[in-house]
DOFIRO-625260 format. One record per residue (C-alpha): residue in one letter; chain; x, y, z. Coordinates in steps of 0.1 Angstrom, whole numbers, plus 2048, in hexadecimal, padded with zeros to 3 digits. Layout:
<recs>
<a A <X Y Z>>
...
</recs>
This chain:
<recs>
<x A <F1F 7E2 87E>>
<x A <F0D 7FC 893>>
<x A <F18 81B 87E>>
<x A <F07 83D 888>>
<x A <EF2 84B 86A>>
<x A <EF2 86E 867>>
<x A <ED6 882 851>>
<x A <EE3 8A5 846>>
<x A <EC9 8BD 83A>>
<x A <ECE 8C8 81A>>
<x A <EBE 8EA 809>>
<x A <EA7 8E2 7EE>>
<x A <EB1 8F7 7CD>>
<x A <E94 90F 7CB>>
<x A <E7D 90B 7E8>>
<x A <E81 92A 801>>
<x A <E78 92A 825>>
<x A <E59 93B 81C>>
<x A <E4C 920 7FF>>
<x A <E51 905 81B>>
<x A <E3A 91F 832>>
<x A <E22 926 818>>
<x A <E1E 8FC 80D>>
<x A <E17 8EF 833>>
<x A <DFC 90F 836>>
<x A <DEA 903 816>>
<x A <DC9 8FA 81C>>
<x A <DC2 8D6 822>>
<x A <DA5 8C6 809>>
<x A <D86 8BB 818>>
<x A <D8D 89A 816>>
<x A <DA8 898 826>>
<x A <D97 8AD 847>>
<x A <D85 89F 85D>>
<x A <D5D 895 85C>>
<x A <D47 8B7 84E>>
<x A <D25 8B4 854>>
<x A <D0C 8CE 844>>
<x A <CE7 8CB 841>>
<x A <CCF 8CC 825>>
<x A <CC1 8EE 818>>
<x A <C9D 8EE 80C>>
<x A <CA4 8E0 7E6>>
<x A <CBE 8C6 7EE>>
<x A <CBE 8AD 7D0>>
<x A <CD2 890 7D2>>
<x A <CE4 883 7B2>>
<x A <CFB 86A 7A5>>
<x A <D13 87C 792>>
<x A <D21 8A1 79B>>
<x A <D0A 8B0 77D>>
<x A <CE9 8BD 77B>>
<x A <CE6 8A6 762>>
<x A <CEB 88C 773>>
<x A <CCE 877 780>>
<x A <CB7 885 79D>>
<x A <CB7 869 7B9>>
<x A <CA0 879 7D4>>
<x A <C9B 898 7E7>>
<x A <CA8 89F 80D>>
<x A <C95 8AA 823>>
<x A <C99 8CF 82E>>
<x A <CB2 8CF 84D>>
<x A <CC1 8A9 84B>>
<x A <CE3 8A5 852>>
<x A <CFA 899 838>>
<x A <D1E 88F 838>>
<x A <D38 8A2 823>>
<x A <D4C 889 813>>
<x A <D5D 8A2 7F8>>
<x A <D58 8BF 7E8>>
<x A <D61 8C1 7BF>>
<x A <D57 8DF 7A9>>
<x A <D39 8EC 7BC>>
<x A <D2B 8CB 7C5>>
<x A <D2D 8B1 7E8>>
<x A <D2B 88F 7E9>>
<x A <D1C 88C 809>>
<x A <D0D 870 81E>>
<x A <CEC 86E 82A>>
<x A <CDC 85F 84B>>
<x A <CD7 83D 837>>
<x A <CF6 83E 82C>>
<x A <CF3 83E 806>>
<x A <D12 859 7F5>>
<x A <D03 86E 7DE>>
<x A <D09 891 7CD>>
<x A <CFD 8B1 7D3>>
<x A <CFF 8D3 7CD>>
<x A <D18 8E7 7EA>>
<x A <D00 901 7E8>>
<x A <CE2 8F5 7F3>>
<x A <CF5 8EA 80F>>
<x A <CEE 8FB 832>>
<x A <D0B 904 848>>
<x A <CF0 8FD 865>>
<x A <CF5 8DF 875>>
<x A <CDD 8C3 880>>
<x A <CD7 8A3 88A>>
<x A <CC1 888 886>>
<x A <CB4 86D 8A0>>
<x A <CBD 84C 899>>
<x A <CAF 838 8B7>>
<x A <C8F 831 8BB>>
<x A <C88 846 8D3>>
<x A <CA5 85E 8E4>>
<x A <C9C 873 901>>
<x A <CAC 893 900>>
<x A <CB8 89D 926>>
<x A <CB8 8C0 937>>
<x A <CDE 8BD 93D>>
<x A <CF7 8A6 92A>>
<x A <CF1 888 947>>
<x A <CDE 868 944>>
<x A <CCF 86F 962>>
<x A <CC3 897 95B>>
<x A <C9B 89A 958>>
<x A <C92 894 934>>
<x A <C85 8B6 926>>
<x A <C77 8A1 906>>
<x A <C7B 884 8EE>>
<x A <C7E 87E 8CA>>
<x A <C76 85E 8B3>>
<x A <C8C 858 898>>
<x A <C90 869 87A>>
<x A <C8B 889 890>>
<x A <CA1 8A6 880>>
<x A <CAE 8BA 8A1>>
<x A <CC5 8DA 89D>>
<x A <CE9 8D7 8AB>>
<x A <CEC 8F7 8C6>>
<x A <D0F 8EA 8D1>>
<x A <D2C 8DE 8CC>>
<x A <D28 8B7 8D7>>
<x A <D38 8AE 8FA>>
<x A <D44 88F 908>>
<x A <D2B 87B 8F8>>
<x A <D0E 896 8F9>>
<x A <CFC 8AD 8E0>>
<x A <CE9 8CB 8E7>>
<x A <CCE 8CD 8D0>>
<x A <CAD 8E0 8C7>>
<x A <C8D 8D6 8BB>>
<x A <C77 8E6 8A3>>
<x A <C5F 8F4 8B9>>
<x A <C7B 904 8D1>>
<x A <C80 8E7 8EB>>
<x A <CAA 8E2 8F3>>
<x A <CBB 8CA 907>>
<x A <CD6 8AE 903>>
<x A <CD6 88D 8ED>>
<x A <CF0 870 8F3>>
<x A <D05 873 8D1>>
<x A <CFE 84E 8CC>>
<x A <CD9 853 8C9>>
<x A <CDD 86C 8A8>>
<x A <CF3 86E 889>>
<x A <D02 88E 881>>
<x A <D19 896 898>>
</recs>
């Protein structure tokens, strides 16, 4: 009983060439993109609710990365470095982006090689600016006080 199927396209009633155009450009929602990571402004509170009513859980530090989970009404859940969601406001987010070491120690390299000459290391918790995009398992980073250099993208969360 091998009988050949045919599918025939058929017009929908109603829906031009230029609706099917306008429906596939449409902007996809944030959750359905891929990860967004911001960092936190200077008054980052985090919350449990999207309200700011709702109950104040604790303060971010300045320049911590968070995850953006999704976006509703002016408010992000986002993820933190420990990994608890919470709410915030989008606006005292910062398009900057950082990272923050989660090794104990993590030597950041001259050049994006295990073997480069370190140009300095950072204990964890260290919040280090993101200068690049991230490269075959490398980040180029910044520290506070001006020193760059490379961090292996498993030794910092962020990225």
């Amino acid at each position: 009983m091998n009988r050949e199927r045919r599918i025939t396209a058929v017009p929908l009633p109603g829906l031009s060439a230029l609706a099917v155009v306008v429906l596939c450009a449409a902007p996809v929602p944030l959750a359905a993109q891929g990860l967004q990571y911001r960092s936190a402004g200077p008054a980052l509170i985090a919350r449990d609710a999207p309200s700011p009513q709702a109950t104040q859980l604790f303060r971010l530090r300045p320049g911590t990365p968070v995850e953006v989970v999704v976006t509703q009404d002016g408010w992000a859940r986002v993820r933190e470095p420990g990994g608890s969601l919470n709410w915030v406001e989008q606006s005292a987010l910062s398009a900057r982006r950082t990272v923050i070491v989660t090794a104990e120690r993590a030597t950041i390299r001259r050049e994006p090689q295990v073997a480069a000459a370190p140009a300095f290391e950072a204990v964890r918790n260290v919040v280090l600016e993101l200068v690049g995009a991230p490269t075959q398992g490398w980040a180029r980073v910044r520290h506070a006080e001006g020193l760059e250099g490379y961090v292996r993208a498993t030794e910092v969360w962020g990225l």
